[in-house]
C-alpha positions in Angstrom: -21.1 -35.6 23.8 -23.8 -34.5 21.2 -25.2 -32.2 23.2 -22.1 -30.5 24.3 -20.7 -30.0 20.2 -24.5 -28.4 19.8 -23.6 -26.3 22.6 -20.4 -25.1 21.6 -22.1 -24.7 17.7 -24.7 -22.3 19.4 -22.1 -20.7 21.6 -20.3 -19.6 18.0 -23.3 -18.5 16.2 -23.6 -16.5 19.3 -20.1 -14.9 19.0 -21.1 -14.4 15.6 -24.3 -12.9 15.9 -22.4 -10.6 18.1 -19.8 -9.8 16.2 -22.0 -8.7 13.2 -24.3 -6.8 15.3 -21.2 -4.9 16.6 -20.0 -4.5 13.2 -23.2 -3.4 11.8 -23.5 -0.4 14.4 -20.4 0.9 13.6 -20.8 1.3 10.4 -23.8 2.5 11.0 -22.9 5.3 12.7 -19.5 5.7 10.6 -22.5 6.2 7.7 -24.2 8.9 9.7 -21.1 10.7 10.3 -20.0 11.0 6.9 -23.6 11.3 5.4 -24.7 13.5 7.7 -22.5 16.7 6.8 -22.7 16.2 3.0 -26.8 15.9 3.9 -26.8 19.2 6.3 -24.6 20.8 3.5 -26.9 20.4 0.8 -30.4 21.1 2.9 -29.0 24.1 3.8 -28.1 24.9 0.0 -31.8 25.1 -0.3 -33.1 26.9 2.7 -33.3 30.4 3.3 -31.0 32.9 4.7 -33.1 33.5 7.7 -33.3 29.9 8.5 -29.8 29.0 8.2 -28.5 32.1 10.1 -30.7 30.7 12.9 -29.4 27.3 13.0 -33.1 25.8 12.0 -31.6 24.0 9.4 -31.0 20.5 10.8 -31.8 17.6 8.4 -34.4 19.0 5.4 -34.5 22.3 4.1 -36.2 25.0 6.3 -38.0 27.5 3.9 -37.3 26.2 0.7 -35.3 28.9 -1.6 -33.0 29.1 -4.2 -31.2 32.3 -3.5 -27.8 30.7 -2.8 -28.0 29.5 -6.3 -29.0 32.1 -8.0 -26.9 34.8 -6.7 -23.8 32.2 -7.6 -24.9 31.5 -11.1 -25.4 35.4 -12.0 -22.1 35.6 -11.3 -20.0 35.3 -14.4 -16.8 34.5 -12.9 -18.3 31.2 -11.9 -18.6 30.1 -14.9 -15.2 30.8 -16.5 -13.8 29.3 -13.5 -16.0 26.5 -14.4 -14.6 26.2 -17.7 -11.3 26.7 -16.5 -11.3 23.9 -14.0 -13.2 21.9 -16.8 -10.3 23.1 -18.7 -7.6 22.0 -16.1 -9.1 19.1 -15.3 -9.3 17.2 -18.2 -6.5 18.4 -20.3 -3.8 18.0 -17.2 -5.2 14.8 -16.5 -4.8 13.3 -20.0 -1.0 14.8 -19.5 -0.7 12.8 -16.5 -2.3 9.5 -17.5 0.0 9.9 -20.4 3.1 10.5 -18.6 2.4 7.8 -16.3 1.7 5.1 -18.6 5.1 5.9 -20.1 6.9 5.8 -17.2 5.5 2.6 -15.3 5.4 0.1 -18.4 9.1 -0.2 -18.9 9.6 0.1 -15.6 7.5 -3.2 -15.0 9.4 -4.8 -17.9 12.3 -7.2 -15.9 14.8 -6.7 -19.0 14.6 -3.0 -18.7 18.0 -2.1 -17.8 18.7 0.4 -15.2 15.1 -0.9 -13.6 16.5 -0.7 -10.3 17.9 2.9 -10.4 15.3 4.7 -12.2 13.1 3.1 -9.4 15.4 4.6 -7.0 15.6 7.8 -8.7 11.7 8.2 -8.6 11.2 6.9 -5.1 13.8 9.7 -3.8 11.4 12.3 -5.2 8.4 11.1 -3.1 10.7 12.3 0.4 12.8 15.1 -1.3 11.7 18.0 -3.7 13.2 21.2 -4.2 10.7 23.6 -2.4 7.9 25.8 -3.3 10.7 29.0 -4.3 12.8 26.7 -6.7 9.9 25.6 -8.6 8.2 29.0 -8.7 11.9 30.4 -9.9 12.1 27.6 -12.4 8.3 28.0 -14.2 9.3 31.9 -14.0 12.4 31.5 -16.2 10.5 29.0 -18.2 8.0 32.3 -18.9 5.3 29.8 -17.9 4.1 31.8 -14.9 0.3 33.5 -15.1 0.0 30.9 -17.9 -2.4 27.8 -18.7 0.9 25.7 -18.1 1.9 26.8 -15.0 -1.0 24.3 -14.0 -1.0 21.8 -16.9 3.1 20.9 -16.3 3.1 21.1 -12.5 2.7 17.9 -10.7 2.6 16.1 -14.3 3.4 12.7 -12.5 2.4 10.8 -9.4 5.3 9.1 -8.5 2.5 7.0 -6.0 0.0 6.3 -8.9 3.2 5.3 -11.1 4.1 2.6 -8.5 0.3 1.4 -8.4 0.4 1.2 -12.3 3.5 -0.7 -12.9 2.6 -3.0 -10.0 -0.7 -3.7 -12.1 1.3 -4.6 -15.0 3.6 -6.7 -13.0 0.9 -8.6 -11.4 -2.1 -8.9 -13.8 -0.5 -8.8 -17.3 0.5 -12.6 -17.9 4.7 -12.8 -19.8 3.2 -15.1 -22.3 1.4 -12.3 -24.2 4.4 -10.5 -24.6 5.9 -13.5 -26.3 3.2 -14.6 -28.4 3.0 -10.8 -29.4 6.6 -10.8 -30.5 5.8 -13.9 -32.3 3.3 -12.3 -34.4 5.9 -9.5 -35.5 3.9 -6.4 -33.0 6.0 -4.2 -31.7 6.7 -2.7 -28.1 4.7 0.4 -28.5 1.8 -1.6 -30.8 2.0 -4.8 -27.4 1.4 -1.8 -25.4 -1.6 0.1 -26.9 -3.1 -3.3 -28.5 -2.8 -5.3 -25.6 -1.5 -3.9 -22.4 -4.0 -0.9 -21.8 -7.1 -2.7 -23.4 -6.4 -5.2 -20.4 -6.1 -2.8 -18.2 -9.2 -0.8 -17.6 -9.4 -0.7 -13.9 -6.0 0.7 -12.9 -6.9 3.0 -15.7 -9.7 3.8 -14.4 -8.6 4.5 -10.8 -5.2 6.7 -11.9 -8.1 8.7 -14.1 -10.1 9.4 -10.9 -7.2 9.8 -8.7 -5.6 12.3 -11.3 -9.1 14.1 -11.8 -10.2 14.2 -8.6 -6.9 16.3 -7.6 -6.6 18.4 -9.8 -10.4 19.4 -9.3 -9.8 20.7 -6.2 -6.5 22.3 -6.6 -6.2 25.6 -5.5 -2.5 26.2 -4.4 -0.9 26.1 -7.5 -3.3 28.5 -9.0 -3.0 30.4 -6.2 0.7 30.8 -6.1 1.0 31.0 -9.9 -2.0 32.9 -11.9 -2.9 36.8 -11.7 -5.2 37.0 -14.6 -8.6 36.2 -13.1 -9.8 35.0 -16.3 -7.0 31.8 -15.6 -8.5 31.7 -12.3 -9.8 27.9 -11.2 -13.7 27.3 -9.6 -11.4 26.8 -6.3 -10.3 30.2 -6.5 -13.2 32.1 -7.7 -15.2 30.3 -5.1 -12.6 31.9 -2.5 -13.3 35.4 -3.9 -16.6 35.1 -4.0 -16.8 33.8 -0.1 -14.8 37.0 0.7 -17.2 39.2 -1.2 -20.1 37.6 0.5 -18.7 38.9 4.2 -20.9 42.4 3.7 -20.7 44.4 6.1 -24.6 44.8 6.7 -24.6 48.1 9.6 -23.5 50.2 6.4 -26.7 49.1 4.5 -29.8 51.8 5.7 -32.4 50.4 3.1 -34.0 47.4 5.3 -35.7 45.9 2.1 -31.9 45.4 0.8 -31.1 44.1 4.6 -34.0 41.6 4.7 -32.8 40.2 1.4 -29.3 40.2 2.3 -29.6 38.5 5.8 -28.2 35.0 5.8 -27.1 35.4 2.3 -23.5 34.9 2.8 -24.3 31.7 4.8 -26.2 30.3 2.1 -23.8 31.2 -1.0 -21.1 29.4 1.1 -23.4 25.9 1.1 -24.3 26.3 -2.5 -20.9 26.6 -3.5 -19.6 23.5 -2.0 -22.5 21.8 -3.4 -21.6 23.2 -6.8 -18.0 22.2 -6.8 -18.5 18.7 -5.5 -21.4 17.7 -8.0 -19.5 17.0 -10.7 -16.8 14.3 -9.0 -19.7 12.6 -6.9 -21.6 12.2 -10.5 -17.9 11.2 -12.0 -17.5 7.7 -9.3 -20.4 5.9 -9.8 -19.4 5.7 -13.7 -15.7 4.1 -12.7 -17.0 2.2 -9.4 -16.9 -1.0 -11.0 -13.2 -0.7 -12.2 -12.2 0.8 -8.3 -12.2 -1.6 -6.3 -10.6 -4.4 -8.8 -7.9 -1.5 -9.7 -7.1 -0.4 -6.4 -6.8 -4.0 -4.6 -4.7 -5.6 -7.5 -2.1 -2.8 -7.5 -2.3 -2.3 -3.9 0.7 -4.9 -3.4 3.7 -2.7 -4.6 6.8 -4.7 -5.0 
C-alpha cells in the first residue's frame, strides 16, 4: 500500500515536471519571438547601410554606425514633431484622465440616479458612432480643424477605461469611508480628491498608460485633421520622412554621394522606430508596479 501512494506521488511530480518543462519552452520561445524583432530592430539602427541592405544584420550590429541617427536628428521637423507629440501626449491625456475620473465616480455611486441609463447611454457608444465624415463635419463647424484641438477633444473618453475605473471604485473603495467622511462634514468632490484618488494609484496608473500610450502613436486623427506641418505629430513626420528616404539613386552620377547614400533609407526606417518607441518602453517600468494590481482588480466589470 506504501509503496503504491509513493508511486502514484512520483507519478505526479512526474506530470508536473512535465508540465513546467512544457510551459517553460513556450514561453521561451513566445520570448524570442517578441524579443527578437525589437532586438533585430534596434541592431540594425546601429549598423551600416551596406550591411543592412545585404541582410548581414542578424542579431548584433554589423559595422557599427550612426548614420541612421544622425541624418534623423539634423532634421528639424523631427523635433517639432517631437514636441508636438510631447505636446499631445501629455496635455490630451490629463484631458482624458480628467474626463474619466468624472464620469466613472458617480457612476460607481449606487444612489446616483439614472445609474443604469447613463451606463446604457455610454455602452451604446462603444458599437455605434457617427462615422469618420460626421465628426470631421462637426470639428469643421466647430472651426477646430488644422487646430491643436482637433487632437486634444477627439477621443476625450474611453468608454472601456471608464468601465475599468468605476469597476475599481466599486470593488476596492470600501462604503464605510464614504460614511465616515460624511461624518466628518467633507464633501463629495473633497471624498473624492482626499480619499478616493489617493487610494487609487494603480487604476490611475494603468488609465495614464493606456491613455498615453495611444495617443503616442496616433497618427489618423492628425492625419485626417492638420495641414500645417508645424501641428504635425512624430507619427506623421516619421511618415514623411520614410517617403523622402525612397531616393531614387540611378539619378545620382556622383558615386561618393551613392556610396553614402546606399542603405541609407533602410537604416533611417530602423532608427525611427527606435526613436518613437523609447520614450513609452522607458515610461512602463516607472508604473509596472501599479499594472498588474490596476488591471486585475478592474478586470471584473459588473
Amino acid at each position: 500500500m506504501k509503496r503504491k501512494k509513493r508511486a502514484n506521488a512520483i507519478g505526479l511530480c512526474t506530470e508536473d515536471r512535465i508540465m513546467y518543462a512544457v510551459v517553460y519552452v513556450l514561453m521561451g520561445l513566445l520570448i524570442v519571438v517578441i524579443a527578437y524583432p525589437l532586438v533585430y530592430v534596434v541592431s540594425c539602427s546601429f549598423s551600416s547601410g551596406n550591411a543592412v541592405s545585404a541582410g548581414r544584420v542578424l542579431l548584433w550590429p554589423v559595422e557599427f554606425s550612426l548614420t541612421g541617427y544622425r541624418i534623423v536628428f539634423n532634421y528639424k521637423q523631427v523635433w517639432t514633431g517631437y514636441y508636438n507629440t510631447i505636446f499631445y501626449t501629455v496635455t490630451a491625456t490629463a484631458l482624458n484622465v480628467v474626463l474619466t475620473t468624472m464620469a466613472a465616480y458617480p457612476l460607481s455611486r449606487k444612489n446616483f440616479q439614472g445609474r443604469k441609463l447613463c451606463m446604457t447611454l455610454f455602452m451604446v457608444t462603444m458599437f455605434f458612432s457617427g462615422g469618420i465624415i460626421p465628426s470631421y463635419i462637426l470639428k469643421t463647424q466647430l472651426h477646430i480643424v488644422n487646430t491643436r484641438w482637433a487632437i486634444l477633444l477627439t477621443g476625450s473618453i474611453s468608454v472601456y477605461n471608464m468601465v475599468v475605473m468605476r469597476t475599481f471604485f466599486q470593488n476596492s473603495i470600501p462604503g464605510d469611508l464614504l460614511e465616515a467622511a460624511r461624518l466628518d462634514g467633507i464633501s463629495d468632490i473633497g471624498y473624492l480628491l482626499r480619499i478616493v484618488i489617493p487610494l487609487s494609484k494603480a487604476v490611475f496608473a494603468v488609465i495614464t498608460l493606456y491613455y498615453a500610450v495611444a495617443h503616442w502613436n496616433s497618427y489618423f486623427n492628425a492625419m485626417m485633421y492638420l495641414r500645417d506641418r508645424n501641428l504635425y505629430p512624430l507619427q506623421l513626420v516619421l511618415r514623411d520622412i520614410l517617403n523622402a528616404a525612397n531616393v531614387d539613386l540611378s539619378q545620382i552620377s556622383d558615386p561618393e554621394i551613392l556610396r553614402q547614400l546606399s542603405g541609407a533609407s533602410d537604416v533611417m526606417r530602423y532608427s525611427l522606430i527606435v526613436i518613437s518607441t523609447v520614450p513609452m518602453m522607458a515610461a512602463y517600468p516607472i508604473v509596472q508596479k501599479y499594472f498588474k494590481q490596476g488591471v486585475m482588480i478592474g478586470s471584473v466589470k459588473g
